[in-house]
Gaussian input, Z-matrix of N, CA and C with variables (Angstrom, degrees):
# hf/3-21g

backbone

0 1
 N
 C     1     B1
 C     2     B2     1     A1
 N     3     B3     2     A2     1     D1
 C     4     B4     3     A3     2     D2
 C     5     B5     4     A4     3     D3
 N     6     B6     5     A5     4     D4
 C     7     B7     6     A6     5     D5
 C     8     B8     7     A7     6     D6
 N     9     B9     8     A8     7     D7
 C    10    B10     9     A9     8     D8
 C    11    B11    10    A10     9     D9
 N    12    B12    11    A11    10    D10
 C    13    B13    12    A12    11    D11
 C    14    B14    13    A13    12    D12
 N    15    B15    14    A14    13    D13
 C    16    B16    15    A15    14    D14
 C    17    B17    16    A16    15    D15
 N    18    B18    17    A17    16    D16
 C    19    B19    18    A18    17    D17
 C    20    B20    19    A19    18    D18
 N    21    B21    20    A20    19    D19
 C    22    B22    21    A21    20    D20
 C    23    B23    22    A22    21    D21
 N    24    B24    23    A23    22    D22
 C    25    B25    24    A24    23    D23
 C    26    B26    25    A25    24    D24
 N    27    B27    26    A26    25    D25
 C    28    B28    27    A27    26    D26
 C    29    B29    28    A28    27    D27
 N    30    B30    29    A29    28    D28
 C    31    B31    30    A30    29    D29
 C    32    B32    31    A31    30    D30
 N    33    B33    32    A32    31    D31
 C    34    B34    33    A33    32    D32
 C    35    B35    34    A34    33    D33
 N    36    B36    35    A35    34    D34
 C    37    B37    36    A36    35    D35
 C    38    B38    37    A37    36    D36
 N    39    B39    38    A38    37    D37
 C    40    B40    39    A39    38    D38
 C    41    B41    40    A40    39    D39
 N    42    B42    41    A41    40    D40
 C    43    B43    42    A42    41    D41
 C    44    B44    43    A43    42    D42
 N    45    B45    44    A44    43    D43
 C    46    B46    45    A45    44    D44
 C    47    B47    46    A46    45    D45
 N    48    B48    47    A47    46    D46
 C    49    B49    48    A48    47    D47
 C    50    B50    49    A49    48    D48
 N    51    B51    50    A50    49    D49
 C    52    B52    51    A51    50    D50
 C    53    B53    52    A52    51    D51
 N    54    B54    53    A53    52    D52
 C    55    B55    54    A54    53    D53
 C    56    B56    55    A55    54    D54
 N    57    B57    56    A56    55    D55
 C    58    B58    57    A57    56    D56
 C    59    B59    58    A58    57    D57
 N    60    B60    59    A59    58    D58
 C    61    B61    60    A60    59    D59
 C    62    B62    61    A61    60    D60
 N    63    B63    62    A62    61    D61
 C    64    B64    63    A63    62    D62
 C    65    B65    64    A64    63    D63
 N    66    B66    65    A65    64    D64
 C    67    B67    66    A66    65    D65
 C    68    B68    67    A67    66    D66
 N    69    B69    68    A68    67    D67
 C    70    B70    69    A69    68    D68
 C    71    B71    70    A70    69    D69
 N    72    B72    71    A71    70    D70
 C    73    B73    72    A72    71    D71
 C    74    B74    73    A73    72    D72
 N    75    B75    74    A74    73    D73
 C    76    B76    75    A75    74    D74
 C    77    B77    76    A76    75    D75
 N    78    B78    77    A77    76    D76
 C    79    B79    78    A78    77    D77
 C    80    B80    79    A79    78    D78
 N    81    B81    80    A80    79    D79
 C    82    B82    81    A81    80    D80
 C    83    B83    82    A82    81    D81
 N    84    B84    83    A83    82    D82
 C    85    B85    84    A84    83    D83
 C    86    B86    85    A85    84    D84
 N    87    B87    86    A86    85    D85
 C    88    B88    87    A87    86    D86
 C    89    B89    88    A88    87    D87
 N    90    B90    89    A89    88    D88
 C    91    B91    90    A90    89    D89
 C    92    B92    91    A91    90    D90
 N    93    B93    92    A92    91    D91
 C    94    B94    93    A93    92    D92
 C    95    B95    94    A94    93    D93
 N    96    B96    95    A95    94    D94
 C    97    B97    96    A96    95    D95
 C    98    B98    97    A97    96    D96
 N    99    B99    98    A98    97    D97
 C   100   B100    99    A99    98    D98
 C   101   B101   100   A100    99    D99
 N   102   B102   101   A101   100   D100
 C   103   B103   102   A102   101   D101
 C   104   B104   103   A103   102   D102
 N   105   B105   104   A104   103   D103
 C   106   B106   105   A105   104   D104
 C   107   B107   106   A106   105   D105
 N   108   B108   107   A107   106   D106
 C   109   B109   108   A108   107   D107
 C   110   B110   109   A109   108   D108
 N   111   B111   110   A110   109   D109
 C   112   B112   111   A111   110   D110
 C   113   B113   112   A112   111   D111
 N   114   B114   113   A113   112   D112
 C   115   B115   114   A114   113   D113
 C   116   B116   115   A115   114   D114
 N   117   B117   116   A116   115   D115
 C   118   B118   117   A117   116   D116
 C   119   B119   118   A118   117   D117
 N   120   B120   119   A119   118   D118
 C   121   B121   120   A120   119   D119
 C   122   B122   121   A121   120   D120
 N   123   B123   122   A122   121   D121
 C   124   B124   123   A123   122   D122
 C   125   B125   124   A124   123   D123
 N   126   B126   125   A125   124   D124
 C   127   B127   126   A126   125   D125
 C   128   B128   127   A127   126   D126
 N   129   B129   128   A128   127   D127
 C   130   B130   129   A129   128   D128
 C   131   B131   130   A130   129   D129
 N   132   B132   131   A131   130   D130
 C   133   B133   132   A132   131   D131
 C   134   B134   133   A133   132   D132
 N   135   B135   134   A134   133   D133
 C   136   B136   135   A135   134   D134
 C   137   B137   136   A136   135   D135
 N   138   B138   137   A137   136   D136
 C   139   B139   138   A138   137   D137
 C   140   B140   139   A139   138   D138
 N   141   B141   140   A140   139   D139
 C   142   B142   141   A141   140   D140
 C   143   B143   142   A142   141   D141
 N   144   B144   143   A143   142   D142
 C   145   B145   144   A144   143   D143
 C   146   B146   145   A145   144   D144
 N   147   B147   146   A146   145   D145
 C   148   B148   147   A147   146   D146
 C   149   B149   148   A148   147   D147
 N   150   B150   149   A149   148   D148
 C   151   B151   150   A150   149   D149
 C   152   B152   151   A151   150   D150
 N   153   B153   152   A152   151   D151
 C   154   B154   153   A153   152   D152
 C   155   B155   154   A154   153   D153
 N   156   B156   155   A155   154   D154
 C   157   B157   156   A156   155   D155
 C   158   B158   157   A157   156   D156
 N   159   B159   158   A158   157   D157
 C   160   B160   159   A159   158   D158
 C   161   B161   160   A160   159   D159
 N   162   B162   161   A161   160   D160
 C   163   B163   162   A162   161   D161
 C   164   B164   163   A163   162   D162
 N   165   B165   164   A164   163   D163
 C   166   B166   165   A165   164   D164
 C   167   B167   166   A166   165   D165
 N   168   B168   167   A167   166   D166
 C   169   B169   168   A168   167   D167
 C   170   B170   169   A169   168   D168
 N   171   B171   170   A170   169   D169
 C   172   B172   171   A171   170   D170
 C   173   B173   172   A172   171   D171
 N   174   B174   173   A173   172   D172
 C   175   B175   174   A174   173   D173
 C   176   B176   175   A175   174   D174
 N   177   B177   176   A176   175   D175
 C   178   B178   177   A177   176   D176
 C   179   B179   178   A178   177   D177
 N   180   B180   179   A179   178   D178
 C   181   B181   180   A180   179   D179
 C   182   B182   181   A181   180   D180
 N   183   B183   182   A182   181   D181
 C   184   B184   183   A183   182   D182
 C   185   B185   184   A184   183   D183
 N   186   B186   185   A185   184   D184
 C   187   B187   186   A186   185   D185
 C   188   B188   187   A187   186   D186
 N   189   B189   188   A188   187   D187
 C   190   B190   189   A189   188   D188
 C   191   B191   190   A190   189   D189
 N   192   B192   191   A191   190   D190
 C   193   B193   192   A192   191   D191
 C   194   B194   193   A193   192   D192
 N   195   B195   194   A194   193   D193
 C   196   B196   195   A195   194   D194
 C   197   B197   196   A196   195   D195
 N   198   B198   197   A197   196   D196
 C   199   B199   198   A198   197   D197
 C   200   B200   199   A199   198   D198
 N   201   B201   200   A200   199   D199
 C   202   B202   201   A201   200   D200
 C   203   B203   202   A202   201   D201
 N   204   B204   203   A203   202   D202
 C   205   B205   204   A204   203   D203
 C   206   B206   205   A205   204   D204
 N   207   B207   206   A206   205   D205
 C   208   B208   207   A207   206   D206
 C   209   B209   208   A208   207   D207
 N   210   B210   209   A209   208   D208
 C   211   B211   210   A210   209   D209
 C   212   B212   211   A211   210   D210
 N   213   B213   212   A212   211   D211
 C   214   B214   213   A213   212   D212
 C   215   B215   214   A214   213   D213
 N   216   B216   215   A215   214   D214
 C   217   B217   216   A216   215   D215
 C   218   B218   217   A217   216   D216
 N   219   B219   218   A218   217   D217
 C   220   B220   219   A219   218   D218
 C   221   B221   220   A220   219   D219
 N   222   B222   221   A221   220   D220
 C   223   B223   222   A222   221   D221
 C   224   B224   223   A223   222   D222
 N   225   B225   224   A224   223   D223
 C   226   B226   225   A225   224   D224
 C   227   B227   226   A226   225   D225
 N   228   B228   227   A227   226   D226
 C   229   B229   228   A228   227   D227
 C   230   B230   229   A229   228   D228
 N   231   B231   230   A230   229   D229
 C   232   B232   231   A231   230   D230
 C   233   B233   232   A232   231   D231
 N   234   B234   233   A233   232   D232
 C   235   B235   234   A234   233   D233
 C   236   B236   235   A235   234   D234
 N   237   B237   236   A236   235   D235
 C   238   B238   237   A237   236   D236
 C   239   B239   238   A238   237   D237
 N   240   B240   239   A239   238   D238
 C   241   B241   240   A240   239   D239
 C   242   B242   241   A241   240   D240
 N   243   B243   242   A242   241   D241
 C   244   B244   243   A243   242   D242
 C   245   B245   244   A244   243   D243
 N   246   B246   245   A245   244   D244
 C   247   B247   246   A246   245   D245
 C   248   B248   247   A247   246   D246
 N   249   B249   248   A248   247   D247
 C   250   B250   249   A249   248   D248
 C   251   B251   250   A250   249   D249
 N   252   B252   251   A251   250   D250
 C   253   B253   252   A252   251   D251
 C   254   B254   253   A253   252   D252
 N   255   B255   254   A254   253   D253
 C   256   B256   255   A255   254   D254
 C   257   B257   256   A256   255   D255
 N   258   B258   257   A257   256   D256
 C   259   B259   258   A258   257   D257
 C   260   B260   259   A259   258   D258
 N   261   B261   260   A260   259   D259
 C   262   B262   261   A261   260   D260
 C   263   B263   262   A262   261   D261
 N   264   B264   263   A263   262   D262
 C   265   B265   264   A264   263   D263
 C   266   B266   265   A265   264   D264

   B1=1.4562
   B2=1.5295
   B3=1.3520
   B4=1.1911
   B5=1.6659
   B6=1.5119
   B7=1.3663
   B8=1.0655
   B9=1.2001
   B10=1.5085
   B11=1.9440
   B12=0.9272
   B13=1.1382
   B14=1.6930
   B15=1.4220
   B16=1.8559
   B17=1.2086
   B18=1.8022
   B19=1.2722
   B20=1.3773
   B21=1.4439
   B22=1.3555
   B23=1.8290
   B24=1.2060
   B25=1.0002
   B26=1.6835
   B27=1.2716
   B28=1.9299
   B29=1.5590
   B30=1.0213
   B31=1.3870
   B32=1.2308
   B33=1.2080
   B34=2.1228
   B35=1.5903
   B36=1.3222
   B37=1.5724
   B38=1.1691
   B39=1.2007
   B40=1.7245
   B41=1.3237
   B42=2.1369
   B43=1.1715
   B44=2.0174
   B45=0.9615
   B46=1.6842
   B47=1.6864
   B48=1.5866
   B49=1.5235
   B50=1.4493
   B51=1.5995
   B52=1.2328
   B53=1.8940
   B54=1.1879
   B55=1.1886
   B56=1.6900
   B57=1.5638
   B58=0.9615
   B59=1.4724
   B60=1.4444
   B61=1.7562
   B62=1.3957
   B63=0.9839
   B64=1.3225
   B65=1.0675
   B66=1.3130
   B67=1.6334
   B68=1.3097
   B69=1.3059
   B70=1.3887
   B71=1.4919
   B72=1.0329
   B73=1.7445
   B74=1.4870
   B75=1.5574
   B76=1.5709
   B77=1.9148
   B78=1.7654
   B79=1.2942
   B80=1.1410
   B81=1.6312
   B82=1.7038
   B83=1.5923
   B84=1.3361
   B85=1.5273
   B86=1.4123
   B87=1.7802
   B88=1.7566
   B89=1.2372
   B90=0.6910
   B91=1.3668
   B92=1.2846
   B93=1.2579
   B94=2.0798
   B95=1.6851
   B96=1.7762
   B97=1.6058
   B98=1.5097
   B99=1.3997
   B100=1.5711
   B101=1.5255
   B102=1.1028
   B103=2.1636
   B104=1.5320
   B105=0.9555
   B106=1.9816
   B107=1.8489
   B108=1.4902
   B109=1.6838
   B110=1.2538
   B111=1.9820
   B112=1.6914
   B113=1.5797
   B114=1.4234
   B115=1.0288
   B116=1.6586
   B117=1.3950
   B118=1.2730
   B119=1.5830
   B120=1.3178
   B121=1.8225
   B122=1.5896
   B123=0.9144
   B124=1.8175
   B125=1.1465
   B126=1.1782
   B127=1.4297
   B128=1.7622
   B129=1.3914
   B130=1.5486
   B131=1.9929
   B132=1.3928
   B133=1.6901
   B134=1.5611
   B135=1.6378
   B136=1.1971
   B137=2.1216
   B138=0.8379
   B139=1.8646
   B140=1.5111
   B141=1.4679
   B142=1.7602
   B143=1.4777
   B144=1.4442
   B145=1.2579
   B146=1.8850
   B147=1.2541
   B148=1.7766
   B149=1.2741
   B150=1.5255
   B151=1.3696
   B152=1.3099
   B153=1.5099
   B154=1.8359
   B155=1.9403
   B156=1.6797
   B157=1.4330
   B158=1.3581
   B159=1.8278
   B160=1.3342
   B161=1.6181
   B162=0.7037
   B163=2.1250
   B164=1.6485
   B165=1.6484
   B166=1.9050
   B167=1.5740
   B168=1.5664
   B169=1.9524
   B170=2.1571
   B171=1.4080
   B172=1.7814
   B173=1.3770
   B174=1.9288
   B175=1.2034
   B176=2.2412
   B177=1.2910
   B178=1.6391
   B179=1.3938
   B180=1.2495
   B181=1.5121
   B182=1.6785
   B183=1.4735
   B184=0.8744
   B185=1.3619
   B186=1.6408
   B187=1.3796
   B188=1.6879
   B189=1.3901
   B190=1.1545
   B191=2.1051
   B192=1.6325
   B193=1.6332
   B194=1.3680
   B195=1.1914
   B196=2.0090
   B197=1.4820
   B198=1.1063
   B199=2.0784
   B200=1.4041
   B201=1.3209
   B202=1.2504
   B203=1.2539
   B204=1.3190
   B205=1.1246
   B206=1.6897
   B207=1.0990
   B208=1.4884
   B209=1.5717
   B210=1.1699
   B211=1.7983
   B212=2.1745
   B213=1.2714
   B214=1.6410
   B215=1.8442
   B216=1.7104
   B217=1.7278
   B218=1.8584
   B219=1.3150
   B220=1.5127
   B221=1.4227
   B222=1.4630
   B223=1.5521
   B224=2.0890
   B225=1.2438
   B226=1.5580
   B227=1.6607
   B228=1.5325
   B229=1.8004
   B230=1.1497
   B231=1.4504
   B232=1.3070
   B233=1.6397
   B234=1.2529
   B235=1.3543
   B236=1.5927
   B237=1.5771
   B238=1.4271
   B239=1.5205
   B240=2.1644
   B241=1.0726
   B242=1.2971
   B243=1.1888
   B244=1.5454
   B245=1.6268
   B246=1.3054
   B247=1.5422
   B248=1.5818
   B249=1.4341
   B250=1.7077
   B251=1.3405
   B252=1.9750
   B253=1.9003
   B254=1.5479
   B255=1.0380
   B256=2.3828
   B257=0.7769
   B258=1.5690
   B259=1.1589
   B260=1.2459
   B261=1.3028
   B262=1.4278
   B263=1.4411
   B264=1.8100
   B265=1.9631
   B266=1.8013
   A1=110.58
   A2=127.55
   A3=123.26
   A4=126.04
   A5=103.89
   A6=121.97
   A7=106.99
   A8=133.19
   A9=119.10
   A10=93.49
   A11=169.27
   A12=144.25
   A13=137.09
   A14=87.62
   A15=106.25
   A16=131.03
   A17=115.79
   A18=127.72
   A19=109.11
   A20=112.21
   A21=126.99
   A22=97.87
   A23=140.79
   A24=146.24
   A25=113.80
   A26=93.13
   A27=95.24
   A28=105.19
   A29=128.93
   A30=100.48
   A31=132.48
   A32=103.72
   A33=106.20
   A34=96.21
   A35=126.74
   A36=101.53
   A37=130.73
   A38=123.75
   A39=130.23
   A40=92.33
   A41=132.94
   A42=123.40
   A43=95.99
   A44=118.00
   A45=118.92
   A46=121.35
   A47=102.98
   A48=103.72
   A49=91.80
   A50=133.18
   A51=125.01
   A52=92.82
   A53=126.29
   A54=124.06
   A55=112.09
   A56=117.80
   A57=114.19
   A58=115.69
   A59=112.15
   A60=132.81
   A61=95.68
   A62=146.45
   A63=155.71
   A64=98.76
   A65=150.55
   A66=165.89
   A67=117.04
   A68=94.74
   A69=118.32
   A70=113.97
   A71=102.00
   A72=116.66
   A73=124.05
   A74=100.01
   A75=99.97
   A76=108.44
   A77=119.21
   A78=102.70
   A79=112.87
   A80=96.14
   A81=101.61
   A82=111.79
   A83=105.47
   A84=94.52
   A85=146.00
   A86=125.96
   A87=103.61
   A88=117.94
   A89=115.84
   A90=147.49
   A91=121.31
   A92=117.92
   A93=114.85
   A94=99.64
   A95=100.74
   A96=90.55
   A97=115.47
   A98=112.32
   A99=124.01
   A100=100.46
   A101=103.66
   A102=110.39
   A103=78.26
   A104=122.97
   A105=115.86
   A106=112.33
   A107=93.80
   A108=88.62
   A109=90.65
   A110=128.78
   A111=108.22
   A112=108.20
   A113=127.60
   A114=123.36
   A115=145.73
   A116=86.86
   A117=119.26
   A118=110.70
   A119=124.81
   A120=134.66
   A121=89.95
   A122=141.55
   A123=123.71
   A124=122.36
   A125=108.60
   A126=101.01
   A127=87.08
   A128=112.99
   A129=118.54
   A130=95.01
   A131=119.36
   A132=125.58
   A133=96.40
   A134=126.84
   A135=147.12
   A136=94.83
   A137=101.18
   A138=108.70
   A139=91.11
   A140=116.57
   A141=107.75
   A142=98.67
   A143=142.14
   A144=149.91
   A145=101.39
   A146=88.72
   A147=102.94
   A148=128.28
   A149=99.21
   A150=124.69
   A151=107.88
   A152=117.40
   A153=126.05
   A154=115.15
   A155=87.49
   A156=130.84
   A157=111.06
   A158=111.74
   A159=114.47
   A160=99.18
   A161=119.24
   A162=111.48
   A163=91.45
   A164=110.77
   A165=106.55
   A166=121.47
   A167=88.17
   A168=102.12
   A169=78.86
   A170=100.79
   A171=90.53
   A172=125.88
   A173=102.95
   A174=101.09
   A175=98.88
   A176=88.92
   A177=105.62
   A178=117.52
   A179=107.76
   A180=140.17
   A181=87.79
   A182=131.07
   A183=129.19
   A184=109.46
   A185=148.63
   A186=144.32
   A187=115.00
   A188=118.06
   A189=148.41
   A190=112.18
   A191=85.13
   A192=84.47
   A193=119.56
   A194=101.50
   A195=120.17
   A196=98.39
   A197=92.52
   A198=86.35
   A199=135.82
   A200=93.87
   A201=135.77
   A202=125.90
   A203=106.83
   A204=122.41
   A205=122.01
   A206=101.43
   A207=96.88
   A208=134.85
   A209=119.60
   A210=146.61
   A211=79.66
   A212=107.26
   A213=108.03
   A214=124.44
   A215=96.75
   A216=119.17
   A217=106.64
   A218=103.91
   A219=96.79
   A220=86.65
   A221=134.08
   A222=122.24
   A223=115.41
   A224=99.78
   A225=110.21
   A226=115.21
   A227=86.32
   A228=92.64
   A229=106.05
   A230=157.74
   A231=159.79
   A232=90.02
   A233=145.30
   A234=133.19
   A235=125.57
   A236=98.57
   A237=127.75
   A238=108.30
   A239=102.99
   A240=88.96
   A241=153.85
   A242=118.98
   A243=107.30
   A244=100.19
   A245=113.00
   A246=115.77
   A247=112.71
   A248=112.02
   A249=97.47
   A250=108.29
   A251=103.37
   A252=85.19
   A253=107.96
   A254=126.58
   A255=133.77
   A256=80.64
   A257=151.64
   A258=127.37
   A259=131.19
   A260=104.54
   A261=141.58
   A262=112.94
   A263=98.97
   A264=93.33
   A265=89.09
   D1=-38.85
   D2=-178.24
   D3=-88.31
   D4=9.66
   D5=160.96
   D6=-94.32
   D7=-30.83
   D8=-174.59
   D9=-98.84
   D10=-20.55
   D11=86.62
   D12=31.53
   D13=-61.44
   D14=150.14
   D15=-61.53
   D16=-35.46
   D17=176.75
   D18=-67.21
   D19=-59.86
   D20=-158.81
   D21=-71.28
   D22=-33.88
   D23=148.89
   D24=-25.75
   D25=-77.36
   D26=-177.76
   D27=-72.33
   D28=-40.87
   D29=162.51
   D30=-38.60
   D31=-62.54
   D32=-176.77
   D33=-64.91
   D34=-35.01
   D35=159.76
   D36=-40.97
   D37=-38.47
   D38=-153.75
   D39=-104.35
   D40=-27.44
   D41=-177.05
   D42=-79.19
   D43=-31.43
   D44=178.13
   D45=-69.53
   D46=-19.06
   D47=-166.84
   D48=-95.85
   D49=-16.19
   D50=-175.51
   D51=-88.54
   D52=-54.85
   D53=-169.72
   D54=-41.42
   D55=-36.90
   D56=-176.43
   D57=-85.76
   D58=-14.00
   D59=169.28
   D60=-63.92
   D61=-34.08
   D62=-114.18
   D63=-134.88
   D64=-47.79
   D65=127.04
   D66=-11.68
   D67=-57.80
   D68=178.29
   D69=-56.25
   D70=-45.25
   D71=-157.42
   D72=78.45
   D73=29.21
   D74=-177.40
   D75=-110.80
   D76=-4.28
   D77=177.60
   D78=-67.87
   D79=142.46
   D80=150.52
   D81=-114.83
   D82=133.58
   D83=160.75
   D84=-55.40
   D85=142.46
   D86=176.80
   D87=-53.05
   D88=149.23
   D89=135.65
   D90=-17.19
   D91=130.62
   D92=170.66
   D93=-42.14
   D94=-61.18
   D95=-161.64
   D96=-62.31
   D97=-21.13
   D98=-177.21
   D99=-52.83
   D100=-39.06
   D101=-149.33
   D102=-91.27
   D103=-48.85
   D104=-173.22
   D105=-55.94
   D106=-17.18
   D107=-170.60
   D108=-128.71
   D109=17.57
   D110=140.09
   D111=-86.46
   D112=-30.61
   D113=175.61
   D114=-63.46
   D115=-24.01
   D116=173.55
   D117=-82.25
   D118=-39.84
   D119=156.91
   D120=-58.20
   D121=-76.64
   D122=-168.94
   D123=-56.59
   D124=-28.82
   D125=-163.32
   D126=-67.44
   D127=-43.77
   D128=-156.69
   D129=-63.62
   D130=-39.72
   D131=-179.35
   D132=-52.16
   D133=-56.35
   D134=-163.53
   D135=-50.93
   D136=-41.26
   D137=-163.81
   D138=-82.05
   D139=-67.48
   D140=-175.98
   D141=-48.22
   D142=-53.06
   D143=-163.00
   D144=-48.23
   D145=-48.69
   D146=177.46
   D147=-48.96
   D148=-55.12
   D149=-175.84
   D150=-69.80
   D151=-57.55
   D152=159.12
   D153=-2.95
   D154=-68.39
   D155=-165.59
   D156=-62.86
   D157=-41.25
   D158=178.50
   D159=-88.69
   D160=-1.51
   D161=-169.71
   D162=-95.59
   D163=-47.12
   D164=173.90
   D165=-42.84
   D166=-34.97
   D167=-142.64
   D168=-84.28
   D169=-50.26
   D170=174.95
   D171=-39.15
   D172=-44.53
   D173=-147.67
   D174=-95.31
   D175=-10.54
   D176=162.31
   D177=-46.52
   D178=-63.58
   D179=-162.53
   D180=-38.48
   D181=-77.63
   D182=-163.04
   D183=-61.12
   D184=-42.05
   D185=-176.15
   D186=-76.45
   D187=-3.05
   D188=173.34
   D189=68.08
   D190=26.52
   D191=175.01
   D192=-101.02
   D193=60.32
   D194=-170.52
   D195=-67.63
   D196=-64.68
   D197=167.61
   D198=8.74
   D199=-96.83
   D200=154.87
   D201=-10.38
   D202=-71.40
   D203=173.11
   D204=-80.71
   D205=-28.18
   D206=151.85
   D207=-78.85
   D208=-14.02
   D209=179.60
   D210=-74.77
   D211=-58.32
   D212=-166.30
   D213=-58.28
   D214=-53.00
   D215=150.14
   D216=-27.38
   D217=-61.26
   D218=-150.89
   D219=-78.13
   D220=-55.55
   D221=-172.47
   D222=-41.54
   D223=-33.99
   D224=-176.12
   D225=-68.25
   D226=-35.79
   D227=167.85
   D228=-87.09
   D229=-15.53
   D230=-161.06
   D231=-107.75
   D232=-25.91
   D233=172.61
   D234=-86.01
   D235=-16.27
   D236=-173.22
   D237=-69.46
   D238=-74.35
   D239=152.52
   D240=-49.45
   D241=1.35
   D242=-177.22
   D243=-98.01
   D244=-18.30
   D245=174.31
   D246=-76.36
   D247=-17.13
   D248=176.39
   D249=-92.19
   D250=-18.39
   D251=173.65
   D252=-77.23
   D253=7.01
   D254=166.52
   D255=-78.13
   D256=-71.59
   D257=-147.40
   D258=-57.41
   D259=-70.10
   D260=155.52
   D261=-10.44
   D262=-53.61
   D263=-155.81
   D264=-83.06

């Protein structure tokens, strides 16, 4: 919980540091190659995130809290995406 806490944190940083770029009249937008090498850093977070997810969901299996850990998987991908549409726009 307090990583995603962390996330949502630096995000609204980075959505506040452009707003005030933006005020300013000093943003520039990334770059193609910029956006190719934020996407390319997630996609790579997205796979450890996976792997994380599959080592829980194994090690679940036996204490029988599969659930759980699958209820957690889907929220991590549901927070993910919303960070590649930041990227993106």
């Amino acid at each position: 919980m307090s990583q995603v806490r962390h996330d949502v944190a630096r995000i609204l940083t980075v959505l506040r540091a452009r707003e005030i770029l933006e005020a300013e009249g000093t943003y520039v937008a990334a770059t193609a190659a910029e956006r190719e090498g934020a996407l390319a850093k997630l996609a790579a977070e997205d796979a450890v995130v996976a792997e994380k997810a599959a080592a829980a969901r194994a090690a679940a299996e036996g204490d029988g809290n599969d659930e759980a850990e699958h209820d957690h998987a889907d929220h991590d991908e549901e927070f993910h995406d919303e960070e590649l549409e930041e990227v993106e726009a």
